[in-house]
C-alpha positions as CSV (number, residue, x, y, z in Angstrom):
1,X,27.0,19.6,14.5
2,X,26.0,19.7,18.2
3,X,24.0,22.7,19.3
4,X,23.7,22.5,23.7
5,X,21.3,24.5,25.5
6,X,22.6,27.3,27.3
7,X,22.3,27.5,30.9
8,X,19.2,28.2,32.7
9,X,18.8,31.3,34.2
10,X,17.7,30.7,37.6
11,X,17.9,34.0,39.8
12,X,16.5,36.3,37.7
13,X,16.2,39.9,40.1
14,X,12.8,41.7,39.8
15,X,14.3,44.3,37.3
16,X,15.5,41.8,35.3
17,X,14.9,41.9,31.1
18,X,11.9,40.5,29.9
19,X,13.9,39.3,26.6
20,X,16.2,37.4,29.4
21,X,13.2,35.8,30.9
22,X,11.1,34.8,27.7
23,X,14.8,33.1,27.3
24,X,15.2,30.9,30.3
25,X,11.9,29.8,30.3
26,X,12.1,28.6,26.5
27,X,15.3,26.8,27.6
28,X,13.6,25.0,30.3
29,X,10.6,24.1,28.3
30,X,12.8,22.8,25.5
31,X,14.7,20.2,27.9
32,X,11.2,19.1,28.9
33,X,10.7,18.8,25.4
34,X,13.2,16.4,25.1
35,X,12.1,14.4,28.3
36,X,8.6,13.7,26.7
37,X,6.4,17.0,27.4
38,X,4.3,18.2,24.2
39,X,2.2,21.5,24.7
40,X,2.0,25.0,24.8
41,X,3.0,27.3,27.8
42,X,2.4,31.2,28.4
43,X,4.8,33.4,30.5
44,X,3.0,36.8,31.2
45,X,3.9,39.7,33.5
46,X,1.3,43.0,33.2
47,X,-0.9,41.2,30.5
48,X,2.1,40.9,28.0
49,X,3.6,38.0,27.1
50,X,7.3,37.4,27.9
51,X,6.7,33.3,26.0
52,X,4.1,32.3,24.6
53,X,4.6,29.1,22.0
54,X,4.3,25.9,21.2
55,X,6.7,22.8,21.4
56,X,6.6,19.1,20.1
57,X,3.9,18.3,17.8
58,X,-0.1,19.0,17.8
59,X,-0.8,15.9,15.9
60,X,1.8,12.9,15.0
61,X,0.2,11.8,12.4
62,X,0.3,14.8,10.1
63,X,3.3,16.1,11.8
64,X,2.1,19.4,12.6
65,X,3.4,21.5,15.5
66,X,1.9,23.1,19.0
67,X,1.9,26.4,18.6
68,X,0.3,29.3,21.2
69,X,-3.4,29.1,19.1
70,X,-3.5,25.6,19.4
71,X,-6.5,23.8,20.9
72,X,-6.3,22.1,24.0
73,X,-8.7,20.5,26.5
74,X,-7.7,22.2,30.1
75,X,-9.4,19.8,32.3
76,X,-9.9,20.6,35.8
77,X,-9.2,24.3,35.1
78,X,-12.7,24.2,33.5
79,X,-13.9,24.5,37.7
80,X,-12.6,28.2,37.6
81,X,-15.5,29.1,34.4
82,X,-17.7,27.1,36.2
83,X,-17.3,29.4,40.1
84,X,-17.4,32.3,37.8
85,X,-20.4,31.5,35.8
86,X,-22.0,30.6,39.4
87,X,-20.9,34.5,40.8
88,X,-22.0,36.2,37.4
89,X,-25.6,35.0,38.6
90,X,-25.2,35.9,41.6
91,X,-24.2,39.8,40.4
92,X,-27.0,39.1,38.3
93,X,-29.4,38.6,41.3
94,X,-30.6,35.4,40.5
95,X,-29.2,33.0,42.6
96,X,-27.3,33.3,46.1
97,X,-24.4,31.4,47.0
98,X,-26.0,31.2,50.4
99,X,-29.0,29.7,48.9
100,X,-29.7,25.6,49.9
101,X,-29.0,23.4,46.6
102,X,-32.8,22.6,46.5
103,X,-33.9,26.1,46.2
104,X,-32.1,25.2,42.4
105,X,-31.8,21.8,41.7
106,X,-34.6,19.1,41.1
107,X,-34.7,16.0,43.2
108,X,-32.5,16.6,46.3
109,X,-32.9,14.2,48.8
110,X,-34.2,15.5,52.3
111,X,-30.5,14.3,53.6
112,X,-29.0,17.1,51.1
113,X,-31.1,19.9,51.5
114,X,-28.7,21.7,54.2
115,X,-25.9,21.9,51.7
116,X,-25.5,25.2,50.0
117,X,-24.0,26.1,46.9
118,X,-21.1,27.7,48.6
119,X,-20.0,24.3,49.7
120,X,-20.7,23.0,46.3
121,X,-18.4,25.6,45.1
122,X,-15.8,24.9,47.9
123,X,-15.3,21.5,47.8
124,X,-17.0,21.4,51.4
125,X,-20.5,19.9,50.8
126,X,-19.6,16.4,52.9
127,X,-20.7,14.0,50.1
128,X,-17.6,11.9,49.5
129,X,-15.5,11.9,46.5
130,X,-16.1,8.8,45.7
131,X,-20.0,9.8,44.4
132,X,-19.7,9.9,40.5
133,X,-22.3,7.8,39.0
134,X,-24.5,10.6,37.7
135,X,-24.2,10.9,33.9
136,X,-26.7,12.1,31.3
137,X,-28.6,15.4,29.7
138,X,-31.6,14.6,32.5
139,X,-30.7,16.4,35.5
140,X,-32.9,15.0,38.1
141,X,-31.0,11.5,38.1
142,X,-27.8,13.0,37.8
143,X,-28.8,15.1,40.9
144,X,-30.1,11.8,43.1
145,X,-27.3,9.8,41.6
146,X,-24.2,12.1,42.7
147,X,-26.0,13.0,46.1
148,X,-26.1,9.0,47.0
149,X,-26.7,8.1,50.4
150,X,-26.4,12.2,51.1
151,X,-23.1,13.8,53.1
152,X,-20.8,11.4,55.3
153,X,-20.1,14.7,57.4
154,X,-21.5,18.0,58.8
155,X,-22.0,20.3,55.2
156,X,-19.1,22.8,55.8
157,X,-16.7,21.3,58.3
158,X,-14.3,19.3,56.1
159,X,-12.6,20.0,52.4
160,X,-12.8,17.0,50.2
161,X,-12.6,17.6,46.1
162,X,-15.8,16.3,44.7
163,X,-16.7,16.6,40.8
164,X,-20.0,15.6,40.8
165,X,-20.1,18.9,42.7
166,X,-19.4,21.0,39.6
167,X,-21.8,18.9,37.5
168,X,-24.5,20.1,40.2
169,X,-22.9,23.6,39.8
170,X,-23.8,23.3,35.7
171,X,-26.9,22.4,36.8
172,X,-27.8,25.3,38.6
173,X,-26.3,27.6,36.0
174,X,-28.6,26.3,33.7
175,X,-32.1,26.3,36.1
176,X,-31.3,29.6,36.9
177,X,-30.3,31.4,33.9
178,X,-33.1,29.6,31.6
179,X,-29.6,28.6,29.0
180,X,-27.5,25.8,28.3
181,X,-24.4,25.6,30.4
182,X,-22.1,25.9,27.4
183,X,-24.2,29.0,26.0
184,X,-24.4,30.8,29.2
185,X,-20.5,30.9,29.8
186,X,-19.6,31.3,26.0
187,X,-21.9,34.7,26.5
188,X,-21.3,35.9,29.7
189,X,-17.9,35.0,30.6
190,X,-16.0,33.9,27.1
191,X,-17.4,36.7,25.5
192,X,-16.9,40.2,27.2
193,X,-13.3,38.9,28.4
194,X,-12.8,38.4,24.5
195,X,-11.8,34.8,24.5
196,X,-12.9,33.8,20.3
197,X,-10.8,30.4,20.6
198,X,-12.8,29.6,24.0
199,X,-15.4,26.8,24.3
200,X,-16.2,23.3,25.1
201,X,-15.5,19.5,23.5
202,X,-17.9,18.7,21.1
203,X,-18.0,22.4,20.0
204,X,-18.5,23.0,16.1
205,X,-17.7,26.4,16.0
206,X,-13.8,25.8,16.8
207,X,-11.4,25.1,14.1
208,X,-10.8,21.3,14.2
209,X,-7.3,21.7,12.1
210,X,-6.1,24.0,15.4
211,X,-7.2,21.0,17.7
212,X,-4.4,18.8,19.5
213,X,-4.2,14.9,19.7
214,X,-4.1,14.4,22.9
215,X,-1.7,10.9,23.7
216,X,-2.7,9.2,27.0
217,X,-1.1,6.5,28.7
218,X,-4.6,4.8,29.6
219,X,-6.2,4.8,26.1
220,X,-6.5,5.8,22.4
221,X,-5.3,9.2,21.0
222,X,-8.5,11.3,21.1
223,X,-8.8,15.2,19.4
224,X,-9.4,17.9,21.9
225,X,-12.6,18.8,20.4
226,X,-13.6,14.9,21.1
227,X,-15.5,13.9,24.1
228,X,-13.0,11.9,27.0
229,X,-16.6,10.4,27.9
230,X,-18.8,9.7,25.0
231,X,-20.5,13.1,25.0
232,X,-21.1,16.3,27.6
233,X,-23.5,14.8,30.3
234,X,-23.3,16.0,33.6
235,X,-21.1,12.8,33.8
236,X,-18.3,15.8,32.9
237,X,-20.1,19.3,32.6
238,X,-19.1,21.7,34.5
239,X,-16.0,20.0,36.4
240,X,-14.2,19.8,32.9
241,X,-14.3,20.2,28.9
242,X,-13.1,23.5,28.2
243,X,-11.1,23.9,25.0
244,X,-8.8,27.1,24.9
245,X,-5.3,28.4,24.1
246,X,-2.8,30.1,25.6
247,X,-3.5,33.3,24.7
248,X,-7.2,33.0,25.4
249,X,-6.6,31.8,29.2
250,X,-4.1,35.4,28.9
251,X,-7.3,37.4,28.0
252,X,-9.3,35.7,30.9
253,X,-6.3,36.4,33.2
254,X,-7.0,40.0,32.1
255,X,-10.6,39.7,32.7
256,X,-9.8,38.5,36.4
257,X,-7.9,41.4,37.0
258,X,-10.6,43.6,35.8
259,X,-14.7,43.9,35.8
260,X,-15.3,42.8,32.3
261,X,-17.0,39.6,33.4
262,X,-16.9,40.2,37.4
263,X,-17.2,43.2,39.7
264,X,-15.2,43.6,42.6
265,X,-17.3,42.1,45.1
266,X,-17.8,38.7,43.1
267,X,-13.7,38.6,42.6
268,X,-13.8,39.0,45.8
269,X,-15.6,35.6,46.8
270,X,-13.8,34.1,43.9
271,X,-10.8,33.8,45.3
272,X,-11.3,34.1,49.1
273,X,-10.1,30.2,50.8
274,X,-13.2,28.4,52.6
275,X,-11.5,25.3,53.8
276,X,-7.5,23.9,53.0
277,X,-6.5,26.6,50.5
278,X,-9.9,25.8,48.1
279,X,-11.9,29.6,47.2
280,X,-14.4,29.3,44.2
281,X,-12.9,26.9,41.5
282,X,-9.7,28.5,42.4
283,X,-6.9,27.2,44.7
284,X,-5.2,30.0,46.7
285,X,-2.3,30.4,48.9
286,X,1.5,31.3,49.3
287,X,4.0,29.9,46.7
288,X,7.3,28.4,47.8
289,X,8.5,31.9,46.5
290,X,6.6,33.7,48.9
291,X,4.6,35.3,46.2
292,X,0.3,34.8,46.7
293,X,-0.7,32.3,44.3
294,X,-4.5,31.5,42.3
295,X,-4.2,28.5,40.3
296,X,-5.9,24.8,39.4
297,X,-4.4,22.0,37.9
298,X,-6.0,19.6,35.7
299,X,-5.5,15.9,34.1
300,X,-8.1,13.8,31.3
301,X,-7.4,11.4,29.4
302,X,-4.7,12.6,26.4
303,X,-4.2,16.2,28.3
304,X,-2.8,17.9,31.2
305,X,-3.2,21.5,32.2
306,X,-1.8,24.0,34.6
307,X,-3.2,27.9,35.2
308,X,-1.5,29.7,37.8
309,X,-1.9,33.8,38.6
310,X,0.4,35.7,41.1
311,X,-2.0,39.1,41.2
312,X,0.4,40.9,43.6
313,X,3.1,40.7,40.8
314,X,0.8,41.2,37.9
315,X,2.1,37.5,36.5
316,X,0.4,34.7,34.9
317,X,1.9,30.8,33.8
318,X,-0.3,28.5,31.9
319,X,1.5,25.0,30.7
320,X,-1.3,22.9,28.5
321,X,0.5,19.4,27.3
322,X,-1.4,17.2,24.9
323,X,0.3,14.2,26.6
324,X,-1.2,12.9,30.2
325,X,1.8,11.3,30.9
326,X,4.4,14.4,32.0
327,X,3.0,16.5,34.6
328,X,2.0,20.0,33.6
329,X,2.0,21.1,37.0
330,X,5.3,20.5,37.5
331,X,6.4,21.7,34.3
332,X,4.1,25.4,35.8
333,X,6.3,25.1,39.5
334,X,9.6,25.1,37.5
335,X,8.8,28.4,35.3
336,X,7.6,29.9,38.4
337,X,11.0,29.6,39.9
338,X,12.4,31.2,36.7
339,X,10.7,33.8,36.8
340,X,11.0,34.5,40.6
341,X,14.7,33.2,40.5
342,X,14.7,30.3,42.6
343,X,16.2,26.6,41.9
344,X,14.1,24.5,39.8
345,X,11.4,22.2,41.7
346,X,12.1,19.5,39.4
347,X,14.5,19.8,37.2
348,X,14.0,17.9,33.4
349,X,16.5,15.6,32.5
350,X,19.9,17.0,31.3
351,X,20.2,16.3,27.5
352,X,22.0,17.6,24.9
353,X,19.8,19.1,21.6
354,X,21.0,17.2,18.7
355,X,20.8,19.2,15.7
356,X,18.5,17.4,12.6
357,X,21.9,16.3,10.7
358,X,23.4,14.5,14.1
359,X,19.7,12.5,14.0
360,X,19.4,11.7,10.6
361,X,22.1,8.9,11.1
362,X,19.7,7.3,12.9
363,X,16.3,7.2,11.0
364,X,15.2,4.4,8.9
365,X,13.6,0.9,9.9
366,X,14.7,-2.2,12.4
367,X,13.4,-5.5,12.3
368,X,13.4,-8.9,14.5
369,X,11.0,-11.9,14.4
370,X,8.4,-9.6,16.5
371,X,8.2,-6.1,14.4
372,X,9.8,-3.4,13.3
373,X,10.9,0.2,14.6
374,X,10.6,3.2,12.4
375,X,12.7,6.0,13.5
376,X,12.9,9.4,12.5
377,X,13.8,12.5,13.6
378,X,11.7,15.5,15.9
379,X,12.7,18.6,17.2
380,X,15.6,17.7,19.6
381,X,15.4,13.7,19.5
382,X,13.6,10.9,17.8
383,X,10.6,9.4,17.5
384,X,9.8,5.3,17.4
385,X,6.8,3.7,15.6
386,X,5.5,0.3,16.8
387,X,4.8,-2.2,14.7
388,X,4.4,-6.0,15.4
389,X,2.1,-7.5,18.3
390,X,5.4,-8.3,20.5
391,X,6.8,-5.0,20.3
392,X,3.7,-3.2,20.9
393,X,2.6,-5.5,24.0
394,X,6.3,-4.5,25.3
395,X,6.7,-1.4,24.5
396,X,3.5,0.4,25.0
397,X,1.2,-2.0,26.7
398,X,-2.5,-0.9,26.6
399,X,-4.8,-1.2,30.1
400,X,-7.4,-3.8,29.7
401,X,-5.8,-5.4,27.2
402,X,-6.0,-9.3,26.2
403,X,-3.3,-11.8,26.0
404,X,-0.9,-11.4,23.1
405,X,-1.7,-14.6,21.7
406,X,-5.2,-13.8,21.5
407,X,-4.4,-10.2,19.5
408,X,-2.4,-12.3,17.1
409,X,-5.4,-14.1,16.1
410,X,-7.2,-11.1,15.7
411,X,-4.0,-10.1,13.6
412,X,-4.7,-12.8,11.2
413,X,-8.0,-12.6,10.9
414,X,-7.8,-9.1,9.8
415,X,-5.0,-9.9,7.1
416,X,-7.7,-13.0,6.2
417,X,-10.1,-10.6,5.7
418,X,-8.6,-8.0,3.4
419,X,-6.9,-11.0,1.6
420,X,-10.9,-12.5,1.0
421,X,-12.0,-9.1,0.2
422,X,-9.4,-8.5,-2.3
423,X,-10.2,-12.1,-4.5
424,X,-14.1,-11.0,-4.1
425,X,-14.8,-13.9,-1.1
426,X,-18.3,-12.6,0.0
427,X,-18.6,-15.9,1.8
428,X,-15.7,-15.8,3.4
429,X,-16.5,-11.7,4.2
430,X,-20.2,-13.0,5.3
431,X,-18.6,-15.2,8.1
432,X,-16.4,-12.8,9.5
433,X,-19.0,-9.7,9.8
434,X,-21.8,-9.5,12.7
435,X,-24.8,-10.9,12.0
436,X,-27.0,-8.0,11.4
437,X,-24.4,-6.5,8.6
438,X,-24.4,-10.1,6.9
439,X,-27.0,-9.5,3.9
440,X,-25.6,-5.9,2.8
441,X,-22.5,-5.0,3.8
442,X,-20.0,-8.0,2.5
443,X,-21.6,-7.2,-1.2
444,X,-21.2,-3.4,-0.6
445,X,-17.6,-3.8,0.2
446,X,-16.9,-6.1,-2.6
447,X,-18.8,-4.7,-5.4
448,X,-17.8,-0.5,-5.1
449,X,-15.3,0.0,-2.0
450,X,-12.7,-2.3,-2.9
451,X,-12.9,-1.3,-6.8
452,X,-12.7,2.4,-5.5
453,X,-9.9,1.4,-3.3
454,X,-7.8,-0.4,-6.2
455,X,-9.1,2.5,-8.6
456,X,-7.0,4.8,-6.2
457,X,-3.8,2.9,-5.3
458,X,-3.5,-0.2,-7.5
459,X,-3.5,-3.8,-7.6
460,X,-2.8,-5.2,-4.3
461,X,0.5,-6.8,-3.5
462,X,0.8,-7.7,0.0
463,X,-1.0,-7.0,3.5
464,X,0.5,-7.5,6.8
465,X,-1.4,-6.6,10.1
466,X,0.4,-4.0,12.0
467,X,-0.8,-4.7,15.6
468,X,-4.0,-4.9,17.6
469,X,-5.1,-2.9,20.5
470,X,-8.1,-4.1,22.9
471,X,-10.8,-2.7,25.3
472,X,-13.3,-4.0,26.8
473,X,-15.4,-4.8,24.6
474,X,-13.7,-4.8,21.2
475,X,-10.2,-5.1,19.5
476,X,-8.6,-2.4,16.6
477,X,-6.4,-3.8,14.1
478,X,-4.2,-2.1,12.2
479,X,-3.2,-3.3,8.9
480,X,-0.8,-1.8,6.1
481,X,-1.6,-2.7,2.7
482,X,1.0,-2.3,-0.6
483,X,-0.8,-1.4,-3.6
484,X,1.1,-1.1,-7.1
485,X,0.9,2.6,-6.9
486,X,1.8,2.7,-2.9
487,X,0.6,1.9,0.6
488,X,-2.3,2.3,2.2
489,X,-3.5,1.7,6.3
490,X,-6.6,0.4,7.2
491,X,-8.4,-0.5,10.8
492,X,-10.6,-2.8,11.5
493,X,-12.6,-2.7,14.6
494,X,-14.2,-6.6,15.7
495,X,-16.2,-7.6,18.7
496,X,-17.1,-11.2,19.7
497,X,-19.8,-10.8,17.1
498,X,-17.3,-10.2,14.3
499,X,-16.3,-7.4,11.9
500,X,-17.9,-3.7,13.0
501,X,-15.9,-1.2,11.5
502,X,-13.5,-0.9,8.5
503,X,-12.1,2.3,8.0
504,X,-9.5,3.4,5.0
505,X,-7.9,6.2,6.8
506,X,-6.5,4.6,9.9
507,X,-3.6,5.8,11.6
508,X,0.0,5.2,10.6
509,X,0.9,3.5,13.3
510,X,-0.8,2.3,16.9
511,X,2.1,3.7,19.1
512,X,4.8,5.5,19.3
513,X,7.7,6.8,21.7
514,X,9.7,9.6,22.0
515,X,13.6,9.1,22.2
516,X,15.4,11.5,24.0
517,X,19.2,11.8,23.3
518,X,21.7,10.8,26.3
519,X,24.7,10.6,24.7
520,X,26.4,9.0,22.0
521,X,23.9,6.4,20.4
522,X,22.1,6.2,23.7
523,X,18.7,7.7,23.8
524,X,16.1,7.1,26.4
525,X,12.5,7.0,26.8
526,X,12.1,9.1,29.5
527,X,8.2,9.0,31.0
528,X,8.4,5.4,31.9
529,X,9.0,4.2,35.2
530,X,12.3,3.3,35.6
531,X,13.0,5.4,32.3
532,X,13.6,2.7,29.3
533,X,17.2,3.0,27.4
534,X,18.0,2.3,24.0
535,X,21.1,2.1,22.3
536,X,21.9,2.3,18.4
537,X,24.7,-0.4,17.2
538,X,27.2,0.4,14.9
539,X,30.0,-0.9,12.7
540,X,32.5,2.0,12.1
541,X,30.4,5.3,11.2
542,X,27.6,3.2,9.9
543,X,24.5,2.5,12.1
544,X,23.7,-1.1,12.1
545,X,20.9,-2.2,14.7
546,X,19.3,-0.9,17.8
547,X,18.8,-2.4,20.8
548,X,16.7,-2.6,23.9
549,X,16.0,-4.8,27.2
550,X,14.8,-7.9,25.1
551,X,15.5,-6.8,22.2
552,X,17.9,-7.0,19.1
553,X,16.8,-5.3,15.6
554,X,19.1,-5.4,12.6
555,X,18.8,-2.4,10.6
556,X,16.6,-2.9,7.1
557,X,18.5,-1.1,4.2
């Protein structure tokens, strides 16, 4: 059976059904679906939600879907908590946005000491975008560091986006409240505008099962409770790091149109432009629809994120993906145009939504000399698992990454070393381990993991190394082991040095894609660039192989 999505509804007429809007938008985000997106997305109008749901899957791994209370890292849109944290003070009387950066920061060069916080706030300070080298918990370095050589124009006469500017912001929301960043917005802005799934990476107060894997193209799969950059420095605070849903950034749309966190006159500020369209953490002008526009737009590594409020109409669209790779703002343009009925900005590819008995035909594994493909079936098309060092380095190359014939050696060395580990070769295990973890480890590994290992699953059978990743200053392989009473995965993590990590509970795979349907036994990866096609081979009704650019793989019964 073939189920087709109906048409979009693209001139919707200001009286027009909520019901019918929810609708058209759930169409569109479902062909987006199919072209690669995975997220969450809110459609509001008066505070009430016309859509507000998930689509594709939260984690891969233990298949479990986006919904509207997922977890996601927004990004960017963190700048709007940030302005507002920086206004609350300033209700507060105890700071002024007038006020010169070093009537609040430690260590400001004499060069700097003309900018204000205003121009921090509005992009417009003159220090380049280019400064980003502060990092840290200290603040004084992180202030001299970001400030460099000081402003490469007048403070106040030209626009240019600056994060470190938003780490200095953090920085003076701390000095002058006598709190942590994080604690002073989860108490004075999360709080009274009732956000209870609102806070920051690294947060353990937020439910880590709600959290989404975010899937980047330019490095590992990372939770959105994890840290892009090793921890919550001002090397991100205050320019990023949120963690929210949907229908949290709802309630803080609600807040903005009230005075629960800010009165009128510190709304005000918020959202009047200084220089090219840039208020307080908020970009503001007219949309192609005519309609005045507040929104900010976000990207980090694993997750995209797009908040956009139309006050005049009472409406609000946020689009959160936990893949970096589709564009959430342009996902957020094309429901505007829904819901203001106006042709689609960019339209998602036209595909037709296979129902899960037209994909079945199609799962199982494929095999040449360099890997196999797993297939199997997701909402609307299918999804392909990577293994074998060939395929991987072809079909989803890593940045940084080392020359395949070097990451087959690491390959074999990993399969070497569960092979020694499994006959009880501490020698062999000794050799391969870094040199501080030579005395201990090897016999630790031997004498009670392995034994708890086998106690679990069985005698061992066979290991074959799955693939190996690289950065830049160590190597991942993944290895699948078949035990007597079923498989297992493990990862081992080496640098130059040898063997660092070994962990039981790696992933099941090291990539994967997701096949969108075009036809036939066409499908179509479709957030490459050009698009990558792949076509299923078949001998009468029965699927026999796939097929690719460089590729031939006979189907494994």
């Amino acid at each position: 059976m073939r189920v087709r999505l109906a048409p979009l509804l693209l001139a919707l007429a200001p009286g027009q059904e909520p019901a019918d809007i929810g609708a058209a938008c759930d169409a569109l985000l479902r062909r987006h679906m199919l072209a690669g997106w995975s997220g969450a997305a809110l459609v509001a109008r008066g505070g009430k939600p016309l859509l507000a749901r998930g689509y594709g899957r939260a984690d891969r791994q233990r298949e479990e879907p986006n919904r509207e209370t997922t977890l996601f890292e927004i990004a960017s849109v963190s700048k709007p908590f940030t302005a507002a944290a920086i206004l609350k003070l300033e209700q507060q009387g105890r700071l002024s946005t007038a006020d010169s950066i070093e009537d609040h920061l430690p260590g400001v060069p004499a060069h700097s000491r003309k900018i204000t916080i205003l121009q921090l706030l509005s992009h417009t300070s003159g220090i380049p975008r280019t400064n980003d080298a502060g990092s840290g918990e200290d603040l004084e370095p992180a202030v001299v560091a970001y400030l460099g050589a000081g402003p490469t124009s007048a403070p106040g006469a030209h626009f240019e986006y600056w994060n470190g500017g938003y780490a200095l912001l953090a920085g003076i929301v701390e000095r002058a409240s006598g709190r942590r960043f994080t604690r002073y917005c989860e108490e004075e802005l999360f709080a009274p505008a009732g956000m209870l799934d609102t806070g920051f990476t690294g947060d353990s107060d937020l439910d880590p099962a709600r959290a989404a894997t975010g899937w980047s193209t330019q490095g590992e799969p990372r939770s959105a409770l994890a840290h892009p950059y090793g921890s919550f420095g001002y090397e991100y605070r205050g320019m990023g790091g949120v963690v929210t849903t949907t229908l949290d950034l709802l309630k803080w749309d609600r807040a903005l149109a009230g005075t629960a966190v800010l009165g009128e006159k510190a709304r005000r500020k918020l959202f009047t432009p200084i220089q090219e369209g840039y208020a307080c953490g908020w970009r503001v002008g007219k949309s192609k629809s005519g309609k005045l526009r507040q929104w900010h737009e976000g990207v980090v590594r694993g997750f995209a994120a797009d908040l956009r409020r139309f006050p005049e109409e009472d409406v609000c669209i946020a689009v959160l993906s936990n893949t970096d790779g589709v564009k959430a703002g342009e996902i957020a343009e094309n429901l505007e145009c829904v819901v203001f009925g106006r042709p689609l900005e960019h339209p998602p590819p036209a595909a037709a939504l296979l129902a899960e008995d037209d994909l079945a035909r199609f799962t199982g594994s494929y095999a040449t000399k360099g890997g196999r493909l797993h297939v199997r079936a997701v909402e609307g098309g299918l999804e392909l698992a990577i293994e074998g060092q060939a395929l991987l380095d072809d079909l989803a190359p890593v940045e940084h990454g080392e020359r395949r014939e070097k990451l087959e050696r690491w390959n074999d060395k990993a399969v070497e070393f569960i092979e020694a580990l499994a006959r009880g070769d501490v020698s062999f295990l000794r050799q391969s381990v870094t040199d501080e973890d030579r005395d201990g480890w090897p016999k630790i590994l031997v004498q009670y993991t392995w034994p708890r290992q086998t106690a679990q699953k069985g005698a061992l059978k066979s290991v074959r190394a799955l693939g190996a990743t690289s950065q830049r200053d160590s190597v991942k392989v993944l290895v699948a082991l078949e035990h007597e009473r079923g498989p297992a995965r493990a990862e081992l993590t080496f640098t130059g040095k040898g063997l660092v990590r070994l962990e039981w509970e790696g992933p099941e795979f090291l990539a994967t894609l997701k096949l969108s349907p075009r036809g036939g036994s066409a499908f179509e990866v479709s957030t490459g660039e050009p698009p990558r096609r792949f076509e299923f081979t078949r001998k009468g009704e029965r699927i026999t192989g796939l097929t690719t650019d460089g590729w031939k793989l006979s189907r494994m019964e």
